[in-house]
N, CA, C and O of each residue as an XYZ file, in Angstrom:
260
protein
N      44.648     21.130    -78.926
C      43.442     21.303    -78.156
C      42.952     22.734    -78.116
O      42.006     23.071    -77.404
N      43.710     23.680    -79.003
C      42.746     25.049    -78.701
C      42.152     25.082    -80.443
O      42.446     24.524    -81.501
N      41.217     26.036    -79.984
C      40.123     26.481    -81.335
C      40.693     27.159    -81.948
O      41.471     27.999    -81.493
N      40.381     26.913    -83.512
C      41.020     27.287    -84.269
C      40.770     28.841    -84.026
O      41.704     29.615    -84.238
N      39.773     29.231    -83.672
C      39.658     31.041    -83.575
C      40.669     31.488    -82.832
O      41.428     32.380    -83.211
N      40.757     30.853    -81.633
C      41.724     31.558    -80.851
C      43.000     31.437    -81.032
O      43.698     32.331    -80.551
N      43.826     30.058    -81.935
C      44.856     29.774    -82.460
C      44.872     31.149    -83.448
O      45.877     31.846    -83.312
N      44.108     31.499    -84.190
C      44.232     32.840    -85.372
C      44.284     34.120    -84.557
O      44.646     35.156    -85.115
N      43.819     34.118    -82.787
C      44.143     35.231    -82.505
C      45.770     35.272    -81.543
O      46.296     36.327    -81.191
N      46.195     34.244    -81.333
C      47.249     34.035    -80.967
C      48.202     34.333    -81.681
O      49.177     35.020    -81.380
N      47.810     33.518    -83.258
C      48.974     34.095    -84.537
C      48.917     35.378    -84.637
O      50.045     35.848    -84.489
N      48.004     36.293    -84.850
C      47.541     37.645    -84.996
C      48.509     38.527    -83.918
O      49.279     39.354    -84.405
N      48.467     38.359    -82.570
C      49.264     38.699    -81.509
C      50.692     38.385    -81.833
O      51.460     39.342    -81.741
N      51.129     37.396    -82.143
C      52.722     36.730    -82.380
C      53.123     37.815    -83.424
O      53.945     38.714    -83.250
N      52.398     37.566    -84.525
C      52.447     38.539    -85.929
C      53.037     39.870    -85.341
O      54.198     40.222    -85.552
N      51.857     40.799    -84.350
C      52.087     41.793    -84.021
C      53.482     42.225    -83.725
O      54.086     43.145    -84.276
N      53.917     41.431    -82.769
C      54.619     41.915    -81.925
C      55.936     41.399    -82.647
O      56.851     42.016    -82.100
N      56.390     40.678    -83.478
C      57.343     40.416    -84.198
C      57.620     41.476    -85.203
O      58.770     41.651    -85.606
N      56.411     42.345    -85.717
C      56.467     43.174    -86.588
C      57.197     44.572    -85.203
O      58.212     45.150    -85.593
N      56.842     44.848    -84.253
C      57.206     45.668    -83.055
C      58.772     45.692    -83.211
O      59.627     46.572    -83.312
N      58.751     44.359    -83.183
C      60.629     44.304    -83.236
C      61.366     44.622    -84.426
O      62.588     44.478    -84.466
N      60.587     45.113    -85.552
C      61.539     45.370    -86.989
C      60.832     46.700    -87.070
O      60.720     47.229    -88.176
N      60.282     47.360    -85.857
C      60.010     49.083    -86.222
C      61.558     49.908    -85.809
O      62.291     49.476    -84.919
N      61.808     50.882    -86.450
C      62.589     51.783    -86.757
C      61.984     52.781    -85.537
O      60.789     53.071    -85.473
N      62.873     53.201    -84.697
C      62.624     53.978    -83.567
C      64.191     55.097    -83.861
O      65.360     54.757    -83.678
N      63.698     56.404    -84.336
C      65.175     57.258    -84.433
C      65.021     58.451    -82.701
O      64.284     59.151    -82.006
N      66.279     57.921    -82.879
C      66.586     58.958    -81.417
C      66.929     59.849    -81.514
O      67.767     59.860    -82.416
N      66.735     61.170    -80.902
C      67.314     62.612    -81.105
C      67.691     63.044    -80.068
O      67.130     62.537    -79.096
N      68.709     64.075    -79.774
C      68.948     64.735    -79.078
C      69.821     64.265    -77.773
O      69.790     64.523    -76.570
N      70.699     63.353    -78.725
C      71.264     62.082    -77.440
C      70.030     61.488    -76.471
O      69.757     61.840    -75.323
N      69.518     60.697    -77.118
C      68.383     59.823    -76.437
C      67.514     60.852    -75.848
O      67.494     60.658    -74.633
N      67.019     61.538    -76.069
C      65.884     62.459    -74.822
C      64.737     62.287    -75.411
O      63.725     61.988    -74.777
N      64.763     62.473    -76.818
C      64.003     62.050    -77.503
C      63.324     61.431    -78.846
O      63.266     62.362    -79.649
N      62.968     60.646    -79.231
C      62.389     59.930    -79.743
C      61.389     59.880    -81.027
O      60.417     60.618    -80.868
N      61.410     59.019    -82.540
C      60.514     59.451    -83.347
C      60.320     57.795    -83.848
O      61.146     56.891    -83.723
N      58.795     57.718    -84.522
C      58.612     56.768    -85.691
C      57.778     57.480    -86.750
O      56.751     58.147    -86.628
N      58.460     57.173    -87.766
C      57.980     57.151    -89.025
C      56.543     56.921    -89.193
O      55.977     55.956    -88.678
N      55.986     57.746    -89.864
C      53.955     57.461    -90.019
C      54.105     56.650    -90.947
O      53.112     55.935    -91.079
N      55.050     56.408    -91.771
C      55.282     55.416    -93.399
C      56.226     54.335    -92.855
O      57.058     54.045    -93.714
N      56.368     53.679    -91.779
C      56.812     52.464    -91.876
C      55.617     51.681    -91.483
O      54.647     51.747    -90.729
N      56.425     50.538    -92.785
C      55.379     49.549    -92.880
C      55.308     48.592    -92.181
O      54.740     47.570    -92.567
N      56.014     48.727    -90.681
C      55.878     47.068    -89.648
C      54.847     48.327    -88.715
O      54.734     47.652    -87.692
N      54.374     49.112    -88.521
C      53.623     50.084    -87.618
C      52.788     49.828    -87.987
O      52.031     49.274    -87.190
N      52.233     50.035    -89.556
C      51.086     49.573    -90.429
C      50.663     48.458    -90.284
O      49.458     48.303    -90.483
N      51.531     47.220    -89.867
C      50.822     45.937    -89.817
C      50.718     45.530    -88.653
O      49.879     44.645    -88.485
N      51.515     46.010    -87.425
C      51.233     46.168    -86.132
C      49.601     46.637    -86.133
O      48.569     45.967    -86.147
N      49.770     47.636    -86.118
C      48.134     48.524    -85.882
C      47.059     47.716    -86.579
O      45.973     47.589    -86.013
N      47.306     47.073    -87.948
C      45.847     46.825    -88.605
C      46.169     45.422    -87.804
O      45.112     45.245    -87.199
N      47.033     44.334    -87.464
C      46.702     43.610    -86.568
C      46.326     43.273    -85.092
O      46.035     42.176    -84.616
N      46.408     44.534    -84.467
C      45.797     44.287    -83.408
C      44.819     45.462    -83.083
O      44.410     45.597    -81.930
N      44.365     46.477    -84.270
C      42.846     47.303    -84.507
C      43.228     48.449    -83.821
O      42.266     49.095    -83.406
N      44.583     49.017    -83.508
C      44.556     50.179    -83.153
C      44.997     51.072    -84.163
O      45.405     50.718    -85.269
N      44.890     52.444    -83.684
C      44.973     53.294    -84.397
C      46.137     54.114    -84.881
O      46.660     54.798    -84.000
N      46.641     54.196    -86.039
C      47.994     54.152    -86.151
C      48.598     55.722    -85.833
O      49.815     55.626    -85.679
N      48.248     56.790    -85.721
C      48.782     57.970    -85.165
C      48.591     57.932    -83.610
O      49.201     58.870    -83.097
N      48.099     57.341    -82.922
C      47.521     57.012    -81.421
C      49.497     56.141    -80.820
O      50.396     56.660    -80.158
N      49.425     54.996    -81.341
C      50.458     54.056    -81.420
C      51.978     54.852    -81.812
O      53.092     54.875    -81.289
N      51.526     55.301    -82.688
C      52.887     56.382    -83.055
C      53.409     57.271    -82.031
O      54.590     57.311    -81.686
N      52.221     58.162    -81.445
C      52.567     58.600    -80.316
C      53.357     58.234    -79.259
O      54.442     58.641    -78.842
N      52.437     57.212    -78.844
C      52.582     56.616    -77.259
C      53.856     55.500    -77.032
O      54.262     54.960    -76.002
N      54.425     55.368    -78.829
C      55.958     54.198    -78.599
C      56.768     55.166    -78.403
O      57.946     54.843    -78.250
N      56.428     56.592    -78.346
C      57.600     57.515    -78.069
C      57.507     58.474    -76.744
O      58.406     59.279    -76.500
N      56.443     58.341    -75.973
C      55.883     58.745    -74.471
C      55.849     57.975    -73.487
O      55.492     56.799    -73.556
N      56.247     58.603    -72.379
C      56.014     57.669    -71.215
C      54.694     57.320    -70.375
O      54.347     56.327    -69.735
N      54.106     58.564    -70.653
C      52.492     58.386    -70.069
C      51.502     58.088    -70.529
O      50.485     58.050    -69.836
């Protein structure tokens, strides 16, 4: 019973966030702080699937504010 549009934005979201879970997050400094890679490719398909911007996203998975 849902439309197919919104079924493709549901997959689109699922997609996302499954790709979230196979990003590479390296820790430094005994956990204080934090890096991702600008060249991994689950960030790349994160971002072009849900239209954000991929140095923006890079940032902010490693900030608290």
């Amino acid at each position: 019973g849902v439309k197919e549009s919104h079924q493709m934005t549901i997959f689109r979201i699922i997609a996302a966030i499954l790709h979230l879970g196979n990003l590479k997050i390296q820790g430094e400094r005994d956990g204080e702080v934090c890096s991702v890679s600008s060249e991994d490719e689950h960030l790349s398909s994160f971002c072009s699937l849900l239209g954000v911007e991929h140095s923006q996203m890079q940032h902010w998975l490693c900030h608290r504010k």
